[in-house]
N, C-alpha and C positions, 0 to 999 in steps of 0.2 A: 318616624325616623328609623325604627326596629324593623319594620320591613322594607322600605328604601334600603337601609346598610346590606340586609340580607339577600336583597336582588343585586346587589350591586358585587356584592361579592360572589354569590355565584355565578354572573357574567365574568368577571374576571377570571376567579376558576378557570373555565369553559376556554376562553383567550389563551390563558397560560397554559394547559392542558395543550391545545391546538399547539402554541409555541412551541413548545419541545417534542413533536412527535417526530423518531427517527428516522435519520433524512437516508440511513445506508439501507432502508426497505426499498427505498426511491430507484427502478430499473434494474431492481437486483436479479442476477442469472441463477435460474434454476440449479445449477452444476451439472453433473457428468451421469448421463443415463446407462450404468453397466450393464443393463438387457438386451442391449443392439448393439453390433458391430457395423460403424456408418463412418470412420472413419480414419487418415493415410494410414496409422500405423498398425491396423487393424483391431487392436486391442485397447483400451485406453492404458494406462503404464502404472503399477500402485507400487512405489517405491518406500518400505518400510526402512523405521532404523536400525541399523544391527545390532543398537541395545535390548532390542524385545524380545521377549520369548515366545512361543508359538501361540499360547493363550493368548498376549498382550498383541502379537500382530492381528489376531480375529478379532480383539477387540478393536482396533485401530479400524480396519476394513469395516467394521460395523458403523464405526463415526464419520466413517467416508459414504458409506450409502453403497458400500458392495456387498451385495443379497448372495452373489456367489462369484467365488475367487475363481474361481473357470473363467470369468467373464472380463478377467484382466489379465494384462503379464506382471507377475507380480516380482522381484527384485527385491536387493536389501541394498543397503548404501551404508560403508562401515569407512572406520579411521583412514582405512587406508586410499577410498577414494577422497577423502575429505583433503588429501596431501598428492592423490594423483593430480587433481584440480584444480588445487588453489596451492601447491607449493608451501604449504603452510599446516599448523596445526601437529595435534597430541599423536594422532593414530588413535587415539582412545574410542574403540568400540561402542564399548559398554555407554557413553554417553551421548549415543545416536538414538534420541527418541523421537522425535519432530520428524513427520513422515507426507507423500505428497500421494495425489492422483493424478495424473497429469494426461490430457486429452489433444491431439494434433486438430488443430480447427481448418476450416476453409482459409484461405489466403485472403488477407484484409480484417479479417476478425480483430485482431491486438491480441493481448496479453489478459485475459482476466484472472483475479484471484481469489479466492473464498476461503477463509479461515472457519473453519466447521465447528472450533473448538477453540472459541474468541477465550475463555475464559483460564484457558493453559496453555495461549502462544502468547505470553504475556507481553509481550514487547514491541514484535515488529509488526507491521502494518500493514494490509492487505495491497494498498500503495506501493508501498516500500519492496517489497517482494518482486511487484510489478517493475518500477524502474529500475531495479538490482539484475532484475533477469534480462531487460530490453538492452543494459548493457551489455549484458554477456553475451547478448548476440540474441537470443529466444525472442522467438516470433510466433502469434498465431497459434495459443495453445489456451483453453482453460486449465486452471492450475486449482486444487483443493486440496487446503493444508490440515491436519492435526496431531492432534497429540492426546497419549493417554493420562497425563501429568504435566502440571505447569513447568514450562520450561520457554529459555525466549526465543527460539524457532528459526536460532542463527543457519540449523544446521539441514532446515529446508530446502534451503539454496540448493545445496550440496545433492539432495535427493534429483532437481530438477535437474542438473546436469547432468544427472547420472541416467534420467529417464532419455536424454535425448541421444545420449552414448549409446544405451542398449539398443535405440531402434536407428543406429545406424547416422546419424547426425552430429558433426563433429562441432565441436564450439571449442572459437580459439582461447587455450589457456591465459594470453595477458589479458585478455578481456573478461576470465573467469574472474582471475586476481584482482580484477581493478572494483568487477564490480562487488565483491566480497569487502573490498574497500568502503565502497559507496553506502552497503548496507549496515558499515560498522558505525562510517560518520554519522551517515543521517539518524541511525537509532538513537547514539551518544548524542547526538545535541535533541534529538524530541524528549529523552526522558530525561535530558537537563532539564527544559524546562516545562516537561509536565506539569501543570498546575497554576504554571504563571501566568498573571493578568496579559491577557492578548492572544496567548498562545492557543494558537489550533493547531494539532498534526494533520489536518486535509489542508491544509491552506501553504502549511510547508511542505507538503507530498507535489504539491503545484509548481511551489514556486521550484523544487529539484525541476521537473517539465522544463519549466522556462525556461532554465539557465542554461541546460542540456540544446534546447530548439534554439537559443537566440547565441549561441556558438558553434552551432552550425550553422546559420546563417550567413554569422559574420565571416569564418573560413571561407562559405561558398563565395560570399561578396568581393572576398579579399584576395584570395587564393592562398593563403598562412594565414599561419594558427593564431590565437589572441594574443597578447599578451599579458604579464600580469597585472597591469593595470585594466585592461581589456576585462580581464577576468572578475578583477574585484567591483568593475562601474556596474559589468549584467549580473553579478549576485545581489548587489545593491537594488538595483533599479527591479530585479523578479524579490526581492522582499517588500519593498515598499511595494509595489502590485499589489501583495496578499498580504498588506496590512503588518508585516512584522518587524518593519526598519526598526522598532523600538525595543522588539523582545529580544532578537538573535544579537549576542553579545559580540562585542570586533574578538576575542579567543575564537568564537567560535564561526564568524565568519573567515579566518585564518584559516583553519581546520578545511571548512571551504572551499575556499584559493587553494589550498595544496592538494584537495583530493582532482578537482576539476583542473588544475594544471596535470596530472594525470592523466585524467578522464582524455582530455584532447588527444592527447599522445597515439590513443586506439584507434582501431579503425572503425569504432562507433560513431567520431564526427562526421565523417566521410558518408555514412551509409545510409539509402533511400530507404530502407528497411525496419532502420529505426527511426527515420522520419514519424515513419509511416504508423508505427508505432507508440511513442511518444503522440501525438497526435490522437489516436486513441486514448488514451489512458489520459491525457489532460479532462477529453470527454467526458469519460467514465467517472473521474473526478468529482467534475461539475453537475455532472447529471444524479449523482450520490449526495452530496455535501452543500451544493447552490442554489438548487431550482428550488426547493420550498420556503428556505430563510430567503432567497429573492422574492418568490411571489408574493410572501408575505409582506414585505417592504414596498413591493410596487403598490400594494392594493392599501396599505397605511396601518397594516393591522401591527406592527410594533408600536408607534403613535401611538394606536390605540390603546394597546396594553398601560404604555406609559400616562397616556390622558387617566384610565378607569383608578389606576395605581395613586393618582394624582387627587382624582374626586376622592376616591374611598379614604385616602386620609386625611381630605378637609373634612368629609361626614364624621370622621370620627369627631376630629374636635370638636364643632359644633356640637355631635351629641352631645359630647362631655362639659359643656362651656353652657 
């Protein structure tokens, strides 16, 4: 019975182990190679915060993977673009630490994002970044965030806009504000309910996707905008999709309804661009966060876990019995 238990448990192990192996290694991009210039803006774009000092920006460029600052255009991004942009905000300098690399891609690529320094953007989401930008208009760029200290990476944003100003690419201000908006909601309701039974932030990063593609839709369908009922049936229906009708509280599907009554208002519903975008990035999603907990499910190996979980503690009693 002492080694039955102990085979049995170390299959299990082995099961569980396989269970949890990180799904965000799953198609993940290399990021942004600074030793070749192979792309439109010629340079890739390293937009520092204007709270660093010169030591702390060479540390930053080092977390990005830039061997030599020759090899970008390098920028700072300070209070007062954080208010050119978004209409909003301190001007406060000195707390622009969260900094970007930002690369123009071939036309069709999407939007990707790489937080380099997972363990001091504490907050927002590689996702999140992604759909926050696809509103504002940005298209077709890898994006690579950090930081030299934990901080929550609000002011990220902020550098991407500023990387596509300097190289000559306008992006329309209500569409900066709104989606400045977007990145406030959806961070405020993930770290509500971080922690809670049900709650996945890939799975809400999705269902934002949805709600965004399935009112465009209906505009194209229709030829006017939703309404608020309209609004609040495809929040509902892209939550139950991704499993969360039961975590996302009616406060905070209100919150919601009022950003994405917004959201229409721009001229992000209207555009093939960020079709084409959103599209991506649902991808990128699923191909990060699905394919492996799927295959595992297709092939029975949660079953499994739960059968082995099942045996191993009837052998216990009978040992003990």
């Amino acid at each position: 019975m002492i080694k039955e238990l102990k085979r049995k448990l170390g299959y299990i192990t082995a099961l569980s182990v396989l269970s949890v192996v990180p799904m965000s290694t799953v198609n993940a991009s290399e990021g942004i190679d600074t030793s070749v210039v192979d792309e439109a803006w010629g340079l890739p774009t390293f937009v520092y915060g204007g709270g660093l000092d010169e030591a702390q920006i060479a540390e930053t460029a080092d977390l990005l993977g830039i061997d030599n600052r020759e090899n970008v255009a390098g920028v700072d991004v300070t209070g007062e673009d954080l208010q050119n942009y978004l209409g909003t905000g301190s001007g406060n300098t000195a707390s622009m630490i969260s900094s970007v690399l930002v690369q123009r891609e071939d036309e069709g690529d999407g939007v990707s994002v790489l937080i380099e320094t997972p363990d001091d953007i504490t907050e927002i989401t590689e996702e999140q970044y992604a759909n926050a930008a696809i509103t504002a208009g940005v298209e077709d760029v890898t994006i690579m965030v950090a930081s030299i200290r934990p901080v929550t990476g609000e002011s990220a944003l902020t550098g991407i806009y500023k990387a596509f100003d300097v190289n000559g690419e306008d992006l329309d201000q209500d569409r900066m504000e709104v989606a400045q908006e977007e990145l406030e909601t959806t961070n405020d309701i993930a770290q509500a309910n971080t922690g809670e039974e049900g709650f996945d932030t890939s799975r809400f990063d999705q269902a934002i996707v949805e709600i965004k593609q399935q009112l465009a839709d209906l505009r194209e369908q229709q030829n006017e905008l939703a309404t608020r009922e309209d609004i609040e049936r495809i929040i509902n229906e892209a939550l139950e999709n991704n499993d969360l009708q039961n975590v996302i509280s009616q406060e905070q599907i209100d919150r919601l309804l009022a950003f994405f009554e917004r959201y229409q208002q721009t001229g992000a519903i209207d555009s093939a661009q960020v079709r084409e975008q959103l599209e991506n990035l649902s991808t990128n999603i699923r191909d990060r966060f699905g394919d492996v907990w799927q295959d595992a499910e297709d092939s029975g190996l949660i079953d499994q876990i739960g059968n082995f979980f099942s045996q191993l503690w009837e052998a216990i009693r009978n040992f003990f019995n």
